[in-house]
Every structure is written in C-alpha cells, then in structure tokens.
N, C-alpha and C positions, 0 to 999 in steps of 0.2 A: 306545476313546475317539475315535481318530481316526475310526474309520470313523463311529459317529455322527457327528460333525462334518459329513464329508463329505456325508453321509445330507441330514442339515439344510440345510446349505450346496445343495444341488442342487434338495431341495423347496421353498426359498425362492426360487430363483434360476427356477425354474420355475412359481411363482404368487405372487411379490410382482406388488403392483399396479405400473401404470406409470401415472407423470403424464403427461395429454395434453399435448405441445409440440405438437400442430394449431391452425392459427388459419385454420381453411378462409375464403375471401374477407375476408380483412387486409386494410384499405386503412390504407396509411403514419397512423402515430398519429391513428388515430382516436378517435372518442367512445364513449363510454361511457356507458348512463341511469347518474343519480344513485343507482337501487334497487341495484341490479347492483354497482356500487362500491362502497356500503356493505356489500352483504355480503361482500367481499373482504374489507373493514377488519375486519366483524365474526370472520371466519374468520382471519384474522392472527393477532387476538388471543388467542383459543383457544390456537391452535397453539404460540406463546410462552407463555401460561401453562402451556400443560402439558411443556413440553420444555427452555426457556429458564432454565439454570442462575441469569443473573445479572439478570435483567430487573427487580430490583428491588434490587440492588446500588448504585448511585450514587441513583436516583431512584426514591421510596417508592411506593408500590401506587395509592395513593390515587391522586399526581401521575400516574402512568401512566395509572391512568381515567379522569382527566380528559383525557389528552390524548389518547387514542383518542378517547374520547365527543367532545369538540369536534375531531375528526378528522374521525369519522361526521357530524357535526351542521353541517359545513361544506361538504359537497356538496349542496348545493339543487339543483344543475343537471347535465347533461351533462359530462363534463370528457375531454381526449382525455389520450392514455396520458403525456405529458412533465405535463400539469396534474397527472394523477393519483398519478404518480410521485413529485412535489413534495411533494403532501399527506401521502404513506405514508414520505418518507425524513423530511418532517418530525420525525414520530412517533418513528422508530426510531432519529433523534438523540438521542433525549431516553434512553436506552436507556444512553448512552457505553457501546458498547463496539463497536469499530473493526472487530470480524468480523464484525456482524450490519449488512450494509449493500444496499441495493436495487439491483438491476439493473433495466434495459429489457427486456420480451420478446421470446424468438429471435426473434420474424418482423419486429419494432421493429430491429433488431442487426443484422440484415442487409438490410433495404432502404435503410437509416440511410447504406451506404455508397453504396447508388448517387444518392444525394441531395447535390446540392453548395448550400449553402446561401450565401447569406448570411453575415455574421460579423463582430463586434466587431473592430477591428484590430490591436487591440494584444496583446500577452503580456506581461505582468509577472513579478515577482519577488515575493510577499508575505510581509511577515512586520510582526509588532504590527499598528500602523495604518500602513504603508508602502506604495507600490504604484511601484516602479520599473522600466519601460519597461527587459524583454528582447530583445523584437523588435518590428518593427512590416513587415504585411505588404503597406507601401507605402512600398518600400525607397527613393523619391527623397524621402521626407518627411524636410526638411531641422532639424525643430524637436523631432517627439516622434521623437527617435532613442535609440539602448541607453545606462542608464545615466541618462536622465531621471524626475528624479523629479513624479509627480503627486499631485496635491493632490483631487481632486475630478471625477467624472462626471454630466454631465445634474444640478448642483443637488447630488448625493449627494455627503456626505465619505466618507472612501476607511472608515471605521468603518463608516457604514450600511450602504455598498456589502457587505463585508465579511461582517458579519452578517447581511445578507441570505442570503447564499452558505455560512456556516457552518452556517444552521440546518439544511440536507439532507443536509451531510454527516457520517457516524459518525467518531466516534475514540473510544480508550482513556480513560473518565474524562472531563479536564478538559487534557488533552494537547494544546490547541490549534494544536502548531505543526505536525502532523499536516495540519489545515487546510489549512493556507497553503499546504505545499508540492503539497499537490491542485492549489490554485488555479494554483498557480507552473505547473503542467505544462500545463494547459490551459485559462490564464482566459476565451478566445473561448467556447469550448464552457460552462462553467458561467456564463457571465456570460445566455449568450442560454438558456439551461433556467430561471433564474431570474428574469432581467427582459424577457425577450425581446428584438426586433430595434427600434430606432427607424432613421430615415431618416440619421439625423446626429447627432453627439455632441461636445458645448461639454464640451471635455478645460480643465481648469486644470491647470498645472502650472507645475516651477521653470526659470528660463530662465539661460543661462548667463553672466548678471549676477546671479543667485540674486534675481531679484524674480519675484513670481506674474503667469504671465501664462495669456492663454485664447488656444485655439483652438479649430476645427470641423472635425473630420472626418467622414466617409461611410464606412460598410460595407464590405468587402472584399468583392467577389462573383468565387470563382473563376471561372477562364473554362471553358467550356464544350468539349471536346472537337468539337474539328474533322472532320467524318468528309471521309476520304480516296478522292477516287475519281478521283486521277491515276495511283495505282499503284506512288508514291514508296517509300510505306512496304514493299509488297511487296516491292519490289527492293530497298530497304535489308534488311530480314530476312535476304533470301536472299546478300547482298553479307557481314551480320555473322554469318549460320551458317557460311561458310569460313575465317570468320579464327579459326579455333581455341583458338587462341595469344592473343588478348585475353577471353577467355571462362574466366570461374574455373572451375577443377573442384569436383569434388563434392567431393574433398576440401579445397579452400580455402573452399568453401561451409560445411564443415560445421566447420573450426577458425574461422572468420569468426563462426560461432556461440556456440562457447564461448567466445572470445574476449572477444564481449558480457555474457556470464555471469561468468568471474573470469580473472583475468591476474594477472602477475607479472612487475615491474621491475627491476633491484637496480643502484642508484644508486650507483656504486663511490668517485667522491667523497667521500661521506659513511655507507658503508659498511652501507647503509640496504635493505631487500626495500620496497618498495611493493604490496601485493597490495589487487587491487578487487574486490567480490564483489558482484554485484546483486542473488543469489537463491540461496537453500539449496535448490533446486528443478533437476534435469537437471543439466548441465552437467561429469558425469563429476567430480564433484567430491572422493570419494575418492581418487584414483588422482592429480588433481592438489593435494591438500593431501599427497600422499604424497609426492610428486614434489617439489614446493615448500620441504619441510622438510629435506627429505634434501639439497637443493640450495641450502640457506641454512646447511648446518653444514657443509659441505663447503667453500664460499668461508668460512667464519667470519666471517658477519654479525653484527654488533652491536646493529640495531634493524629493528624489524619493523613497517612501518606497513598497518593491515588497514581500508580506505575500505568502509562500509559506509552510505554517506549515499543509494543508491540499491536497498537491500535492503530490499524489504518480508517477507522471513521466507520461509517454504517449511519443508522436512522437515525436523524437532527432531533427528533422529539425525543429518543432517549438522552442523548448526549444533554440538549436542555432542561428535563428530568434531574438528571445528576447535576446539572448548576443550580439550581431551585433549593439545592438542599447547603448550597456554600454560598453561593452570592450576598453580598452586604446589603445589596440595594436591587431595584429593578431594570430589568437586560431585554434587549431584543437581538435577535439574531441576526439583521444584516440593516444598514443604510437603503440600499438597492439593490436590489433579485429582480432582475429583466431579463428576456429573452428579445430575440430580435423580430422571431417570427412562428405563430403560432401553425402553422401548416407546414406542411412535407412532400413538397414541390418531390419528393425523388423516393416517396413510400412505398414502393417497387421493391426497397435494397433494405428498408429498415425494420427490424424485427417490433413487433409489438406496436409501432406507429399511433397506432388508436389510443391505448392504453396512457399516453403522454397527448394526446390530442387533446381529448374528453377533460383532465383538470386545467391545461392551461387556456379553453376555450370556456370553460364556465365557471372559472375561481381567481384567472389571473384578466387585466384589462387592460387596454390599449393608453396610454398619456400622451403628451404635450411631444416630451422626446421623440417617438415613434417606436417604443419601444414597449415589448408585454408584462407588465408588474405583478409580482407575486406582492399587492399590498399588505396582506395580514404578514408577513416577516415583516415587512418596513415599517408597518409601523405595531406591530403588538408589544407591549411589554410585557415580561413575564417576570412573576409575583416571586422574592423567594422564599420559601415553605415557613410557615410558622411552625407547625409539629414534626418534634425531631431535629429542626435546623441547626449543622454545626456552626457554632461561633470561635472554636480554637484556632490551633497551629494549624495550617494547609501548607505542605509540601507535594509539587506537583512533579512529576518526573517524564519529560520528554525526550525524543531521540530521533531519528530522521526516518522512521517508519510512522510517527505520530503524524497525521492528514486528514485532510477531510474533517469529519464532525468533531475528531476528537481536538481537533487544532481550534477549531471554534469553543467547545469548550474551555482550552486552556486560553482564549482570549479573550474570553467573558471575565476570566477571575484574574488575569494577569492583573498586577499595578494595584489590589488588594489588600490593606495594610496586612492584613494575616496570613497571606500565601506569599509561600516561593517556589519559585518554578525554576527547580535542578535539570542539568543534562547538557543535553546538546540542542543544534537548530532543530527544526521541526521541518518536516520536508513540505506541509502545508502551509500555503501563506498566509502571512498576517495580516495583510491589507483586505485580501480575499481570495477567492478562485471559480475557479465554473463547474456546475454542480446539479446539484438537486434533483432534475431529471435526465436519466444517464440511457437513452435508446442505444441501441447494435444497430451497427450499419454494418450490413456483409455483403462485400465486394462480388458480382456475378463470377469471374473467372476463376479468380484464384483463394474464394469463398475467403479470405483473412477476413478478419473481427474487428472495428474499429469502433470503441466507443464515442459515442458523442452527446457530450455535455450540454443540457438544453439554457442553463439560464447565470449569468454573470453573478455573482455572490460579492458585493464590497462591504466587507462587515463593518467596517469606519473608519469613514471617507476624510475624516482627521490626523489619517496615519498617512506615513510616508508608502506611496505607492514605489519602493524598491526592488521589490520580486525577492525578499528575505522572508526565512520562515521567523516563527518567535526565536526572538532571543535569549536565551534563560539568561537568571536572575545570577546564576552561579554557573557559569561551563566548568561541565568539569567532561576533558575529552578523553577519550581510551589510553590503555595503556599496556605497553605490551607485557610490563612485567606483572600488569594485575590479570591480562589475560595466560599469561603464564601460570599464575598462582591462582588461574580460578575463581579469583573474587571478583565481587559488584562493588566498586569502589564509588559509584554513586547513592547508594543504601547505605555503603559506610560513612560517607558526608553526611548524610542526613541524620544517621544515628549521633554521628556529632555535635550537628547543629540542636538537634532536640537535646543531649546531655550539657552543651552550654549553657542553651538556653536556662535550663535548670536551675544550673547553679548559679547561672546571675540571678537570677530569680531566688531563690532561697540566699545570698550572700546579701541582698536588699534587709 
C-alpha cells in the first residue's frame, strides 16, 4: 500500500498542472477589458460551485447568483486590479466564511512595496459604530491625538464609513468583530482600496470639552528616500560591521522570533502564568507548551492566563496540543469535517491541487450523505495530558482576530468549571467554519488569489448555528479612555478577578 502511494505521490508530483504566476510586462495595477474580467468572475464561480463545501451555507443559491450576476453585469468598463479586486471580494463577502478571502497578485504584492503612496493619517480602533484615533502619522498634530474619538469623515458617519469597508472583507457568518479588528490594524490601507485618496479630509470629532468639533487634514506622504552620494552611509556600514558587540546574533535573532510567536510570564504576586500565543503556526511550540507546563507545576501556579486576542489559528494538532494540557475531560475536534468533492474539475487554476488531492483521496471517505469525511476528527477523542496537566484557574482572553484553530481551542474549554473566557466576540465561529484544507485558486487574467476552503468543520451540532463567534464569559469592550491612557483593561480584569478570588478564598 505504501508503495502505491508513493507510486502516485511521484506521478502526480510529476504532471499535476502548474498555475501560471507570469505576469510578463505587469505594469503596477493595471487595467483590465471589461470581457477578460468577466470571465475571471465567470470561472470563480464554477470553481466554488464545484468544490466549495459551504458557499451556500449562510446565503442561499439563488442570493449567491444574484450576486455573482450583478458582479459580472457591473463591469461595463476597463477596471485596474485594486477596482477589480473590490468587485470580487465584494462577492466572496456574501459567502461569510472568513477562509475564503481574496488576495492581490504576486506581481501586485511585490511592486506594491516599492511604491510609497499617499495615505489616510489616521489609525483607528473600530469597534460597533466607533472610530478612536490610535495613531496619527503627523505626530505634532496637537487635536486628533490617541484616544480621540471621531464622529465622521468627508460628510460620512463613522457606520457608512464602515460599511463601506465591511462589504470586501470575509468573516465567519455574521462575526462582525472580525471586521473591525482588520480595520483596527490597517484603516490607512483599507480606507484608500475602498474610497481612495482625496487632497484633504474635514475629520469631526470629540474635543476634550466633549463638544463636536471639525478639522482638516492632508495626506501623509512618506518621504522619499534620499540617495547618498557623500559616502556617509558607506562609512557608517563599515564603522557598525566592527562593533560586533551591538549586533544580535543569530541566536537572539531567532529567540527574538519566537518570542513574537508565544512567551511566558509568571507574575509571582499574584501567582499567575501569563502565556501569549499569536499563532499555532512555527514557533517550536510543542517543546515550549512542554516546557511551560512542566514550569508552572513545579512553581505551583494557581492561575493560568493564555492571551490569544492576536491568534488568527494555524495547525489544529498544535492548538489540540495546548487543550490536552486544560481540558477536564475528553474532546474531539469537530461533529462533521466533509468536503463535497474530492477532485478538481478546474486544477488548471489551483495552486498545489495534488497536494490536497492525495490526503482527501486515501484518508478521507465517501458516506451515506454524499459527502467526503475526514472520520478520524469526527470521531477521535483526545486524552487530556496526565503529566504536567493544569487543574487551576483558566482565564482565556479572546478578541475578533482570535479564528480558526485558535477559536476551536477556546471551544473545547468554553463552559469549564475552571475557565473564563474574557474579551470580546471572536471573529471565528462557534458552531463552525470551513477550513482544514486551504488550496489557491488564481484567476487566469487578472492573476487575484482566492482562497479556497476544502472541507465544512461543525464542531457541535448542539449549538445554535447563528453565525456568532464565542461569546465571552465577561465582555469587557474598548475604551477610548483606556486607549488613551495606554492600558489593557482586559489583563486588568483579570488581575481582579484572580485578587478576588483570593481573598474569598482566604476570608473562608
């Protein structure tokens, strides 16, 4: 059996087709006819019909051809690749589901850096109809400083604004806060794909007499690199290549990395692990939740806080990993994991194709439904950890960038007598979402990236299928005066609830 495999595995490896990433003479977001683009929209759609487990999941068949068809029936003209882009993530909004989301094309993606644009000034915070002034990058601007809140752009309430900017982006369902925190990361960048650039913008906002008042500001225009032809910089280079001794090593380079990826604090006042995890992806993260656990029973910790407000998911076996070591009891990770169809009617357009062929064709099997089962999720249970396993306080910290694996993690251990799960919604759903295996579909013409999600994930088919993500135990939502003052007023709840707990505890 293996060697068949292997047999297959080599003749596939050796004549699956390859998508073209050529874009012989790209000029930077260019145009596009009108004919040429519709037939990308038209081949999109195909491609999700025949492969797209959930594409009619939240929003019915019909809705869906309506909004392709007034997709297609919207390009009268020429449109270059950011217009077109717009038009096609419109669409794939309508879809809700947060892994089927559109990229720019490679040769869009990399000349994109050597381009200094223009740009909106401000950075926000968003959340409902909210918009409060993160940074601004005209740091002497003495009025829209961090911690201001705004009211309106050019005319627009901070809701149009908003909704303008929601319709292109995907989420899980009706998980809106997904959204925001997109925007939270980069509102310069999505503000100018969606309305583009004006000369100046009549900002309202609240003034710190808390009455509305207006201003006007202008564009940020990065400056423009200076070329050097005193020599300076040469001799600086050569002056900081002998100072050794201020220059990281490859090893502080590379713990400087994981670093970014997960840590651990243990707060001895309050007797507390702080662990921050940004990604179930890289990051040597076996070895340090190994490490972590074995190092929090040894000090005999009491509570265990696991920040996951900047995890958007990565590998299910890690994220499973990390519940093994909290769970009370034993978990499996989904009810149903089905795909619709295990071949690739349009493998012409999809990157890697084989690579997703080869496991859902000798590990996943056809049922009753007519549908292809990934059975080892559906039915494996996983054990949780005898050595090391913590039995404490669990505080779990979510926020609308928490998705994917990490959102299953936190609904393994939701409902827990010993966890709470602080924050906000989670932009991954709780019911489920589509997932697991994630091929590139790239459009022949206008080369755009459209992920596509191979297999439906219903973690537990006992939940209400709403299109909400988790709902923590405790909301506790932003705030512009804590974003003003800098603090994380969710880590300061929880230092609370850990110092109550205490002393009801000791007051017994």
């Amino acid at each position: 059996m293996k060697a068949s495999v292997a047999v297959i595995l080599l003749t596939l490896f050796a004549f699956a087709s390859c998508v073209s990433s050529r874009q012989i003479g790209y000029t930077f977001n260019q145009k596009y006819s009108a004919a040429e683009l519709k037939e990308d929209v038209v081949l999109l759609k195909k491609i999700l019909e025949a492969n797209h487990p959930s594409l009619y999941w939240y929003t019915p068949k019909d809705s869906m051809d309506y909004y392709f068809a007034n997709a297609i029936n919207s390009i009268k003209d020429s449109l270059t690749e950011i217009q077109f882009r717009n038009t096609v993530s419109s669409v794939i909004s309508k879809i809700r589901c947060g892994h089927t989301s559109v990229r720019f094309s490679k040769a869009f993606t990399k000349l994109s850096e050597k381009h200094r644009y223009p740009q909106f000034p401000l950075y926000f915070k968003v959340w409902d109809d909210s918009l409060v002034v993160l940074g601004n990058t005209f740091q002497r601007d003495s009025l829209l400083k961090r911690g201001t809140i705004v009211t309106s752009i050019n005319g627009k309430t901070n809701r149009q604004l908003l909704d303008g900017m929601f319709d292109i982006i995907s989420t899980d369902g009706y998980s809106n806060n997904y959204k925001n925190q997109v925007l939270s990361n980069n509102f310069p960048a999505w503000y100018r794909t969606v309305y583009g650039l004006d000369s100046q913008y009549t900002i309202k906002y609240i003034d710190s007499l808390g009455k509305e008042a207006t201003t006007v500001i202008k564009n940020f225009t990065p400056a423009k690199p200076v070329k050097d032809t005193s020599g300076i910089k040469d001799t600086l280079k050569k002056v900081f290549a002998t100072q050794v001794q201020f220059r990281p090593t490859r090893k502080q380079r590379r713990q400087e990395k994981l670093f970014a990826k997960r840590s651990m604090q243990i707060d001895t006042s309050i007797n507390t692990a702080y662990i921050r995890i940004t990604s179930f992806n890289g990051g040597r993260l076996r070895r340090f939740f190994r490490r972590s656990f074995k190092e929090i029973k040894e000090k005999k910790v009491d509570n265990i806080v696991i920040d996951l407000r900047e995890n958007g998911g990565g590998n299910v076996a890690l994220s499973t990993k990390l519940a093994k070591y909290l769970a009370s009891k034993p978990f499996k990770n989904g009810d149903t994991v089905a795909a619709i169809n295990r071949t690739f009617p349009y493998k012409k357009h999809i990157h890697d194709w084989w690579m997703y062929w080869v496991p859902m064709n000798f590990f996943a099997h056809k049922q009753a439904d007519g549908r292809i089962h990934y059975r080892y999720y559906e039915k494996h249970f996983f054990k949780p950890k005898t050595n090391n396993h913590f039995d404490g306080n669990v505080y779990l910290v979510q926020g609308g960038v928490t998705f994917s694996a990490s959102t299953m993690f936190i609904s393994t251990l939701k409902g827990q007598s010993n966890v709470t799960v602080v924050g906000e919604e989670t932009g991954g759903g709780y019911y489920g979402n589509t997932a697991m295996h994630l091929p590139t579909i790239e459009l022949p013409v206008s080369h755009l990236k459209v992920v596509l999600p191979m297999y439906r994930l219903v973690m537990d088919s006992t939940r209400t299928k709403n299109g909400r993500g988790i709902i923590p135990d405790i909301y506790i939502p932003p705030s512009s005066v804590a974003i003003k003052k800098g603090v994380d007023i969710k880590l300061q709840r929880i230092r609370q609830l850990i110092l109550d707990r205490k002393k009801a505890t000791t007051s017994k």
